[in-house]
GUKEVO-151733 format. One record per residue (C-alpha): residue number from 1; residue in three letters; x, y, z. Coordinates in steps of 0.5 Angstrom, whole numbers, plus 500, padded with zeros to 3 digits. Example, Ala and Ser with C-alpha at 12.3 -4.5 7.8 and 13.67 -1.06 7.14 Angstrom:
BEGIN
1 | ALA | 525 | 491 | 516
2 | SER | 527 | 498 | 514
***
This chain:
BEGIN
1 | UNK | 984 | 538 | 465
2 | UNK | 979 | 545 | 466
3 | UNK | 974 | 542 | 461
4 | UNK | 973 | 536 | 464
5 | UNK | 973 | 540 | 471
6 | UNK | 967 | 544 | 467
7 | UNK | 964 | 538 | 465
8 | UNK | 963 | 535 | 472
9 | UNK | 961 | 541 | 475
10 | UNK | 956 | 542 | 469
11 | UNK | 954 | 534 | 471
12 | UNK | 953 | 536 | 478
13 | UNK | 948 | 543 | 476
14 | UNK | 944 | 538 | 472
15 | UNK | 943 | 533 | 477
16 | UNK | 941 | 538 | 483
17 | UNK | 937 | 541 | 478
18 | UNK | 933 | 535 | 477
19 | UNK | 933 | 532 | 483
20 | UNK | 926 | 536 | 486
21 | UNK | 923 | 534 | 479
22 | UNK | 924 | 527 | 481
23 | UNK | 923 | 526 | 488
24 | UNK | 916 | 527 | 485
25 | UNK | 916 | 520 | 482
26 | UNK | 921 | 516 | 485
27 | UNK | 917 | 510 | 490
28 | UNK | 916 | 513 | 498
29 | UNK | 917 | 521 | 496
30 | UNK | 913 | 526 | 500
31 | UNK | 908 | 528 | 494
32 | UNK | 904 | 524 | 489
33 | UNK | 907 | 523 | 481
34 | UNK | 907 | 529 | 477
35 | UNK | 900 | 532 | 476
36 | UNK | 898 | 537 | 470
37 | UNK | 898 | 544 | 473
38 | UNK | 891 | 547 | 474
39 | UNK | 889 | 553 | 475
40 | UNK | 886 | 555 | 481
41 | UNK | 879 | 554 | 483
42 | UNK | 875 | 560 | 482
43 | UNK | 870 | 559 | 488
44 | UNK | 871 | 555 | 494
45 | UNK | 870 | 547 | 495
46 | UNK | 868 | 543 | 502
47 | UNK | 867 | 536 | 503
48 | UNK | 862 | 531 | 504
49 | UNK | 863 | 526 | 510
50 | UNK | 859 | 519 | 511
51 | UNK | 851 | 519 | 512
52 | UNK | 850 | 519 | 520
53 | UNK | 845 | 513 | 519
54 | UNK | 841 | 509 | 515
55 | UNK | 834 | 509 | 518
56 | UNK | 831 | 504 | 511
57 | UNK | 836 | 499 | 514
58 | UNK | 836 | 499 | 521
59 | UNK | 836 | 503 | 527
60 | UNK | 842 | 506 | 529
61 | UNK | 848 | 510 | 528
62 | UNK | 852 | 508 | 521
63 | UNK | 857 | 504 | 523
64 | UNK | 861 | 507 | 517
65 | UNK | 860 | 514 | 520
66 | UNK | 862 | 520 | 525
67 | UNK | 857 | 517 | 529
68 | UNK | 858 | 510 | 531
69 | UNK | 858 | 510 | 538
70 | UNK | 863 | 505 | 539
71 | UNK | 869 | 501 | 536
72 | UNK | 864 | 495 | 537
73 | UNK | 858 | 498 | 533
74 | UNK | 864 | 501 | 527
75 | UNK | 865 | 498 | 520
76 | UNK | 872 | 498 | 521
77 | UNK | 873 | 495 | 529
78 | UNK | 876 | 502 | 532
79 | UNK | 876 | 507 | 536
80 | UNK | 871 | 512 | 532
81 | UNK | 874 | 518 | 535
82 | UNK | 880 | 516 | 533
83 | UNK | 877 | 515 | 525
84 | UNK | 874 | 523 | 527
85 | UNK | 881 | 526 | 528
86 | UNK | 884 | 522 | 522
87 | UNK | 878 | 525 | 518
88 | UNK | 879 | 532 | 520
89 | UNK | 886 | 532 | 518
90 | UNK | 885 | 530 | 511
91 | UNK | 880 | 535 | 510
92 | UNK | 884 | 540 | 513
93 | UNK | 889 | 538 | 507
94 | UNK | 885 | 539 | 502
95 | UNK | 883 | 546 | 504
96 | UNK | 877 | 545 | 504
97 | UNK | 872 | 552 | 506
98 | UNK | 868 | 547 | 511
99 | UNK | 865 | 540 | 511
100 | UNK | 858 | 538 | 511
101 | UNK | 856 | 533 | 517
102 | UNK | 849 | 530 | 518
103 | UNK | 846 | 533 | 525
104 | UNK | 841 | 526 | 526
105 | UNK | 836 | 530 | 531
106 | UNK | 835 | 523 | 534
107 | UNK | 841 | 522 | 537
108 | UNK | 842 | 528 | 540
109 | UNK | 835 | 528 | 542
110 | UNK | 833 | 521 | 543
111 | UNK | 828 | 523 | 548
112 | UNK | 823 | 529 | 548
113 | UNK | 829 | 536 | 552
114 | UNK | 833 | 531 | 554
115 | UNK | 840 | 531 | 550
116 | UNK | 846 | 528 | 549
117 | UNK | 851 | 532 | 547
118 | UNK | 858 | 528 | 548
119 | UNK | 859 | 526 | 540
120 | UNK | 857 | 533 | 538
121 | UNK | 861 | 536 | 542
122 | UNK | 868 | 532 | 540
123 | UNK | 866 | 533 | 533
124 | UNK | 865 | 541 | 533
125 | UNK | 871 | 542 | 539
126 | UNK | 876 | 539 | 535
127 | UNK | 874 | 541 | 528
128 | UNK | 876 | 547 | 531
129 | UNK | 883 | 544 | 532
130 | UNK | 883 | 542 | 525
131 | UNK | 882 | 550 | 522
132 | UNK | 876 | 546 | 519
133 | UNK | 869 | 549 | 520
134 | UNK | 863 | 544 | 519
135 | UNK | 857 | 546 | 516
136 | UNK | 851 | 541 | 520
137 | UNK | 845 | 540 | 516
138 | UNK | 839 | 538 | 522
139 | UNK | 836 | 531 | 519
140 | UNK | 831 | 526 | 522
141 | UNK | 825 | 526 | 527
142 | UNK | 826 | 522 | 533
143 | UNK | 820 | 517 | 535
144 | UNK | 818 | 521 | 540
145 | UNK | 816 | 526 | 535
146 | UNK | 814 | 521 | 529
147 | UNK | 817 | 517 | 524
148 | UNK | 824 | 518 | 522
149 | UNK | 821 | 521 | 516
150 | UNK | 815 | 526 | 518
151 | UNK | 815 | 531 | 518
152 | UNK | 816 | 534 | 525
153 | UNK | 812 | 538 | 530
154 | UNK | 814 | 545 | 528
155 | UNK | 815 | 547 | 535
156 | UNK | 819 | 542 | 538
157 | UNK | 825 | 543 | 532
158 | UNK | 824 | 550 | 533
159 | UNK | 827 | 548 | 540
160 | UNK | 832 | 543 | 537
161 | UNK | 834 | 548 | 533
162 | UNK | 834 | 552 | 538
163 | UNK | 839 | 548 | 544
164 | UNK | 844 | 546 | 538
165 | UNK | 845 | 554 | 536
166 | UNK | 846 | 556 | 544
167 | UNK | 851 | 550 | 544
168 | UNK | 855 | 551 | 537
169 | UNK | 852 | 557 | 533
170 | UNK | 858 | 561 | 534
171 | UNK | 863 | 555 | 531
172 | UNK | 859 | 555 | 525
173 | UNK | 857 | 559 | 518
174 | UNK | 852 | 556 | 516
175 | UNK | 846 | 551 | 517
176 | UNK | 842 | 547 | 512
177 | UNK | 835 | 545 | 514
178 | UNK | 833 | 538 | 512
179 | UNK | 837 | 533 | 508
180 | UNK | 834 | 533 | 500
181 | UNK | 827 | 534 | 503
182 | UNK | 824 | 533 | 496
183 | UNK | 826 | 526 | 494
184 | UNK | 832 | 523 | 498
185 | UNK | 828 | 518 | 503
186 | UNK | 829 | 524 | 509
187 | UNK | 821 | 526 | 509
188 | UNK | 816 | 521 | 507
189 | UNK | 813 | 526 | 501
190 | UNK | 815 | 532 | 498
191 | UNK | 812 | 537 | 500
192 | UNK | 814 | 544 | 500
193 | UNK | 808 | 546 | 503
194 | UNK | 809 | 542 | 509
195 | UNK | 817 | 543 | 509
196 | UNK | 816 | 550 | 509
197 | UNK | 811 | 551 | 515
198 | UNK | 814 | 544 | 520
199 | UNK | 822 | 545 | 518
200 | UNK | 824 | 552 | 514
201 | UNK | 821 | 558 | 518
202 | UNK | 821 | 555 | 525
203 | UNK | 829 | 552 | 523
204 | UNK | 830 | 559 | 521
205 | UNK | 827 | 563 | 526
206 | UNK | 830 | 560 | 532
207 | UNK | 837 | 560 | 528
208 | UNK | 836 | 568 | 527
209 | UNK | 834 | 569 | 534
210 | UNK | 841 | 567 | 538
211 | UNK | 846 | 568 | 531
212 | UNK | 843 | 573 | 526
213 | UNK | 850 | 572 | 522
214 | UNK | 849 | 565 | 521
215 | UNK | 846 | 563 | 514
216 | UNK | 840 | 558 | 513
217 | UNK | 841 | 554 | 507
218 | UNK | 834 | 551 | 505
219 | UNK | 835 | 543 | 504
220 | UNK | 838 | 542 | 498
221 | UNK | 834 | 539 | 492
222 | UNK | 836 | 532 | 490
223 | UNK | 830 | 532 | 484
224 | UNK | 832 | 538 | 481
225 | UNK | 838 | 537 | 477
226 | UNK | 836 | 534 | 470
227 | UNK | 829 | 533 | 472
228 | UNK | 824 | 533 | 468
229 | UNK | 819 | 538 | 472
230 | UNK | 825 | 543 | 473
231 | UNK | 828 | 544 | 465
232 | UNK | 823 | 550 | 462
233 | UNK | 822 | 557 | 464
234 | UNK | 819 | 560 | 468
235 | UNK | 821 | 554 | 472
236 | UNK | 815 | 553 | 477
237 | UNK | 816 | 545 | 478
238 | UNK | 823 | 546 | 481
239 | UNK | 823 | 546 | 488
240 | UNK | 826 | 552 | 489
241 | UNK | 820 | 555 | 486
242 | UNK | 816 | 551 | 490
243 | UNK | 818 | 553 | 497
244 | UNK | 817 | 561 | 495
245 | UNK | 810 | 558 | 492
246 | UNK | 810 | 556 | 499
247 | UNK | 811 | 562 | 503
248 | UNK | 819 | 561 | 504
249 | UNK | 823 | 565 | 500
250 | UNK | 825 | 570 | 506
251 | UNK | 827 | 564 | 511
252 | UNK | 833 | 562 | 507
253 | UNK | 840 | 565 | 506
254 | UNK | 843 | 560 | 501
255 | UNK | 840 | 556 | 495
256 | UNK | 842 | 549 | 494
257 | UNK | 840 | 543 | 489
258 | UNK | 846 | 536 | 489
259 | UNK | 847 | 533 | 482
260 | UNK | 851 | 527 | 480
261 | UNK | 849 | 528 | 472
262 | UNK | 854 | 534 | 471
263 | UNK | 848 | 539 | 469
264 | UNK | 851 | 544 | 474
265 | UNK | 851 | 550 | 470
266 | UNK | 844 | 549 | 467
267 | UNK | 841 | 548 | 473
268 | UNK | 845 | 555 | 477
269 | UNK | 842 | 558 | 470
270 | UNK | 835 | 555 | 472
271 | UNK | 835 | 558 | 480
272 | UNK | 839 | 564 | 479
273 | UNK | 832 | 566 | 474
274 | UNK | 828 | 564 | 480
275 | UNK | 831 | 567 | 485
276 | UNK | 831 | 573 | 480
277 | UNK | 824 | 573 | 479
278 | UNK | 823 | 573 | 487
279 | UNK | 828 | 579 | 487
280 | UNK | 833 | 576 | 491
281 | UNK | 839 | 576 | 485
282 | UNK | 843 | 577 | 491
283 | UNK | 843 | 570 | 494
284 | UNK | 848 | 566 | 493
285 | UNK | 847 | 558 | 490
286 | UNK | 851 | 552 | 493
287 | UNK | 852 | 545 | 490
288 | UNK | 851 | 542 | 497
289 | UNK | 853 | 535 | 493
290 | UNK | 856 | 532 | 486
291 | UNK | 860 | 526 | 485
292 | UNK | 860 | 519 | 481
293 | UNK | 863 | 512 | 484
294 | UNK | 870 | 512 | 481
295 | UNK | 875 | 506 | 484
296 | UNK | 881 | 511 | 482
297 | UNK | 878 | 518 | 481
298 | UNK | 879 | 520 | 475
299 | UNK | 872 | 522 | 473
300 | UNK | 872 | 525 | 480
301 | UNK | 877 | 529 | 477
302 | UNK | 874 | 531 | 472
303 | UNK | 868 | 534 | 475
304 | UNK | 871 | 537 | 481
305 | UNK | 875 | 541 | 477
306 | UNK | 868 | 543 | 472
307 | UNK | 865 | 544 | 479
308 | UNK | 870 | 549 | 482
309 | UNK | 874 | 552 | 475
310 | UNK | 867 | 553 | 470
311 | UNK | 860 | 554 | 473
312 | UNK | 860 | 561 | 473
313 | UNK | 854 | 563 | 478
314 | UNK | 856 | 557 | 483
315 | UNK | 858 | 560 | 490
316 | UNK | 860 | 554 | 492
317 | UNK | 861 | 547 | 491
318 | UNK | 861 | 541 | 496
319 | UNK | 864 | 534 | 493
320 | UNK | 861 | 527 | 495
321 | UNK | 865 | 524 | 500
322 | UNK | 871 | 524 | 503
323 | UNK | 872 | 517 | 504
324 | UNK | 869 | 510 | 500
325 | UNK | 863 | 507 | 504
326 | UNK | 861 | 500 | 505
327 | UNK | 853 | 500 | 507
328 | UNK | 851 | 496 | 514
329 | UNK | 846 | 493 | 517
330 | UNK | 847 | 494 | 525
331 | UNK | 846 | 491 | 530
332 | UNK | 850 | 487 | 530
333 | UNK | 854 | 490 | 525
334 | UNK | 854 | 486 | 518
335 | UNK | 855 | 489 | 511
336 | UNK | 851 | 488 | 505
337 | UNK | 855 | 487 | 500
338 | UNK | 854 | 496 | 498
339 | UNK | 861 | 498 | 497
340 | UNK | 860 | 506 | 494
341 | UNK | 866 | 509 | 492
342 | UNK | 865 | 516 | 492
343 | UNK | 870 | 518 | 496
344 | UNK | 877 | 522 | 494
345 | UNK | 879 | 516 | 499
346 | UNK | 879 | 509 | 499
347 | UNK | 876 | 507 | 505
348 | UNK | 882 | 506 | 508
349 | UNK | 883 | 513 | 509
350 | UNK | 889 | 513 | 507
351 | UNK | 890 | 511 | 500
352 | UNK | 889 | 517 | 497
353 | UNK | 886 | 518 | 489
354 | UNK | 887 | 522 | 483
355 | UNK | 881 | 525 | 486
356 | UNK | 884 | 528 | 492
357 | UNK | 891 | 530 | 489
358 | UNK | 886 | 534 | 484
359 | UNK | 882 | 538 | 489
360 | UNK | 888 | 538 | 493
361 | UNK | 892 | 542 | 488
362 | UNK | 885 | 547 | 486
363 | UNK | 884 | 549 | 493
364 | UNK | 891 | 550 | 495
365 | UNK | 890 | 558 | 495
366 | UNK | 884 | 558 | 498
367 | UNK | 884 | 564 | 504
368 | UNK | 885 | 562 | 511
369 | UNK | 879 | 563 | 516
370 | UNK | 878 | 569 | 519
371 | UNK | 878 | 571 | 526
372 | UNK | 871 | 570 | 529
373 | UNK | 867 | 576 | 531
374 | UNK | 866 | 577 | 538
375 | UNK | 860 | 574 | 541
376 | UNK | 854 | 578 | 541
377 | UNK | 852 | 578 | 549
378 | UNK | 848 | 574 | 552
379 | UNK | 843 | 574 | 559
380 | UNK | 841 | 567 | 559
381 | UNK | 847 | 562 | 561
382 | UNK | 849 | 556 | 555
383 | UNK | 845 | 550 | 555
384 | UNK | 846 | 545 | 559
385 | UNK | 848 | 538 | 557
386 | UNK | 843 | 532 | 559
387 | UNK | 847 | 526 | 557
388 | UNK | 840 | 522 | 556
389 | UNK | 842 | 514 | 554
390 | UNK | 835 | 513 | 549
391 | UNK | 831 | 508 | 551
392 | UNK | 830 | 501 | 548
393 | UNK | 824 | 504 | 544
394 | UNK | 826 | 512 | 543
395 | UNK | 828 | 510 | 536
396 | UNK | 824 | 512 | 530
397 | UNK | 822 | 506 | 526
398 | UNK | 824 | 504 | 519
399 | UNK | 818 | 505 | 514
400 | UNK | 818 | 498 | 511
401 | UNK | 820 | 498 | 503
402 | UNK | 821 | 506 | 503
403 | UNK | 828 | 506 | 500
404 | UNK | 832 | 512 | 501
405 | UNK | 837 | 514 | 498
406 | UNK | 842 | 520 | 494
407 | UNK | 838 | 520 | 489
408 | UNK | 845 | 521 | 486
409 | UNK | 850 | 516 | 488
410 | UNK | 845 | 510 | 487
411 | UNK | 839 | 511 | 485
412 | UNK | 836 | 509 | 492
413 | UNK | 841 | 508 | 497
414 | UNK | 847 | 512 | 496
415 | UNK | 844 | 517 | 500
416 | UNK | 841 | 512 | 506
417 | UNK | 845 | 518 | 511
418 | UNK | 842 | 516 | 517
419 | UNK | 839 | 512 | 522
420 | UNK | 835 | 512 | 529
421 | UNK | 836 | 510 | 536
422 | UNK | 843 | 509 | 538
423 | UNK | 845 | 515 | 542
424 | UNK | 853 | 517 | 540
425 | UNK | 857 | 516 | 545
426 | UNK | 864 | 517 | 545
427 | UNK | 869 | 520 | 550
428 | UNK | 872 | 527 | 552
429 | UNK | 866 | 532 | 552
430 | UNK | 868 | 538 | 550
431 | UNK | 868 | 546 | 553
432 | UNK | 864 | 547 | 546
433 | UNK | 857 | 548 | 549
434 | UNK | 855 | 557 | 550
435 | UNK | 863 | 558 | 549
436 | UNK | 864 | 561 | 542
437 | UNK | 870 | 559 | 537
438 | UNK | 873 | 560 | 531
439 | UNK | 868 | 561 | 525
440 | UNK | 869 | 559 | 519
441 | UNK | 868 | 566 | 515
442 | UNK | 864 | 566 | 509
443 | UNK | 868 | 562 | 503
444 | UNK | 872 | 567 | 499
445 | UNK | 874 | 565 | 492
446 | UNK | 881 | 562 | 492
447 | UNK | 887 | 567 | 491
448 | UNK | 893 | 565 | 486
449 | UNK | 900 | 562 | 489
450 | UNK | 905 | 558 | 486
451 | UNK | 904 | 551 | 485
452 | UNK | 910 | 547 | 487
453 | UNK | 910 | 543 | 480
454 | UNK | 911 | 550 | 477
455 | UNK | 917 | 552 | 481
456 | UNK | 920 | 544 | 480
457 | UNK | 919 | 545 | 473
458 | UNK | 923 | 551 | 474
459 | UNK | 929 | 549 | 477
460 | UNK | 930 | 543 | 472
461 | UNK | 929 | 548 | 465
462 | UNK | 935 | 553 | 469
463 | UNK | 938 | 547 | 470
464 | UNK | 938 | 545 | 463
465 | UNK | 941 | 551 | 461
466 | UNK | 946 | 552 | 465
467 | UNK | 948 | 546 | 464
468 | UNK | 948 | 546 | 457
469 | UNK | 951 | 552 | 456
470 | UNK | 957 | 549 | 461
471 | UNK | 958 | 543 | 456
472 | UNK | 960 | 548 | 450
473 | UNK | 964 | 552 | 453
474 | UNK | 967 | 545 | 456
475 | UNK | 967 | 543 | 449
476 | UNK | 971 | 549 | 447
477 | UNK | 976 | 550 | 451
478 | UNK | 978 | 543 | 450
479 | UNK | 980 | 544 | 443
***
């Protein structure tokens, strides 16, 4: 009678023991199946989130994007804000360090000194909300100033830059000027001398006039990664190279190149000689983009982890994108038949990819933000916000036939960020303008903590022994 009590005693152990364990693969659980274990990552991750326009297919605000102005104009027929806060929240669980955001100067500033602040607004109050710190990158000249993809008068981004940083400065860590100026259809030609004197040294002198703190990235190279001009010492056809030839090497903080072939290490080793050549060893690399089009995430998988476990020299890695997308034409909205599956979501926004459980568990011990500074005082009052609807022709025009694109996801078209005239809308303008709000601190490496499979694991052998053990003994008092 005592061994068959001891048996079902040892039944019970073993059951509790296994049922953390198999509530991780049983349909409708609260976690994914059963993943392999990795190690933390060793730097920290962020995300890209959708182009804001596509100025090579229409005028407008994407209709795929954080931008779309109403759910009329927007791919899937709903409330844009509420597609802005789904987003936010699955950022913040991916525990990403920020999430690099397109800024089109043209909708913000649709006609010359008059702004419309209402989507900026929403998008920086309730990132704020979310934890999460969105790192804009300044990209597209208004028709009043030029086509979409000249380069702009040099005192009017300068003020642009200048209006967005006494609005959001102390929101932010860091800022990027320009978007791949070297290849990506942003600006109609690459030219780093150009680039340097309209974009980075006016972009850099106004950010450091009202937040010395927040570090200016140099737009992110796009040609760089496997190209031709940038693979043998001393490296002088990289566009790094070129914009210290320029006369730009102290206008930026943060080096960046974007790569979609994988070659993360050769192209940090090729930069941190530049950079060391130019003696500013110290500054540090950023993949402001990488991916692949993956309908089930594990290639994404795999160069995730690459990305954020084994490319020493790499400070941090920003993955392309958080969510699948179909390109448009608008408006009226139609799609092209362009689906790109980059992103560690389906488009959707629910369906979650391997992807996103693998940066997931990688970043998972990433350190919180840090408290904000206090604001630096200030004797003028905040920018005042003009909400200045675009004329019908304040829109820059397309350049026929001119493709742009990531040159990475798609050769061509994956990088069709943004698109002129549409100004943004959207409800609830926030409190963000002149009034300070979390920062994001600079990203630190991910500490260590227990990862929850482990601890399953744990449980399930303890169970086993235990009940094994339980099992003898019932054995032998039996005989």
């Amino acid at each position: 009678m005592k061994a068959g009590y001891l048996r079902l005693a040892c039944s019970a152990v073993l059951a509790i023991a296994l049922w953390p364990a198999a509530s991780q693969v049983m349909p409708g659980g609260s976690s994914p199946a059963i993943l392999p274990v990795l190690a933390a990552a060793s730097i920290p991750g962020g995300i890209n989130v959708e182009p804001s326009a596509r100025p090579n297919h229409y005028l407008g605000a994407n209709p795929d994007s954080w931008w779309c102005p109403i759910p009329s104009q927007c791919s899937n027929n709903a409330d844009p804000l509420a597609r802005i806060n789904t987003e936010m929240g699955l950022a913040q669980q991916l525990h990403v360090a920020n999430v690099r955001l397109e800024v089109p100067w043209f909708l913000v500033e649709p006609s010359r000194g008059g702004y419309d602040w209402t989507r900026a607004d929403y998008i920086f109050n309730h990132a704020v909300s979310y934890g999460l710190s969105i790192q804009p990158i300044f990209v597209y000249t208004p028709s009043w100033d030029g086509a979409y993809n000249s380069f702009p008068n040099p005192a009017d981004f300068g003020a642009f830059v200048a209006n967005f940083m006494g609005r959001y400065g102390s929101s932010i860590s860091a800022v990027e000027m320009w978007n791949e100026p070297d290849g990506g259809g942003s600006l109609v030609a690459n030219d780093p001398v150009s680039y340097v004197k309209d974009i980075l040294i006016p972009g850099y002198n106004a950010v450091k006039a009202s937040h010395p703190g927040v570090k200016v990235i140099e737009g992110g190279s796009i040609n760089d990664a496997g190209g031709a001009t940038c693979a043998t010492a001393p490296y002088t056809g990289c566009w790094l190279a070129g914009i210290y030839n320029a006369g730009g090497g102290n206008y930026f903080d943060v080096a960046a190149f974007h790569d979609y072939g994988g070659n993360y290490g050769q192209v940090v080793q090729q930069y941190r000689a530049i950079l060391n050549a130019h003696s500013n060893s110290s500054k540090p690399i950023w993949l402001g983009e990488y991916g692949v089009s993956d309908s089930n995430g594990s290639q994404q998988s795999s160069l995730i982890q690459a990305a954020l476990t084994a490319t020493p020299g790499l400070a941090l890695a920003q993955f392309y994108t958080l969510r699948d997308e179909s390109v448009y034409t608008c408006c009226p909205v139609a799609p092209t038949g362009e689906y790109k599956h980059y992103g560690v979501l389906l488009s959707d926004d629910v369906t979650r990819k391997s992807s996103f459980y693998t940066m997931q568990n990688l970043l998972g011990g990433s350190s919180p933000p840090a408290s904000p500074p206090p604001p630096p005082p200030s004797s003028q009052p905040p920018p005042t916000s003009q909400s200045t609807p675009p004329a019908s022709g304040s829109s820059p025009s397309p350049t026929p036939g001119r493709t742009q694109g990531h040159a990475s996801p798609s050769a061509g078209a994956s990088n069709d960020k943004s698109s002129p005239g549409q100004v943004a809308g959207g409800a609830g303008a926030g409190n963000v303008g002149g009034t300070p709000v979390a920062a994001q601190a600079e990203p630190t490496a991910a500490a260590h903590k227990l990862d929850p499979q482990v601890f399953y694991m744990a449980i399930v052998l303890i169970g086993l022994v235990l009940a094994g053990g339980g099992l003898i003994l019932a054995r032998i008092l039996g005989r």
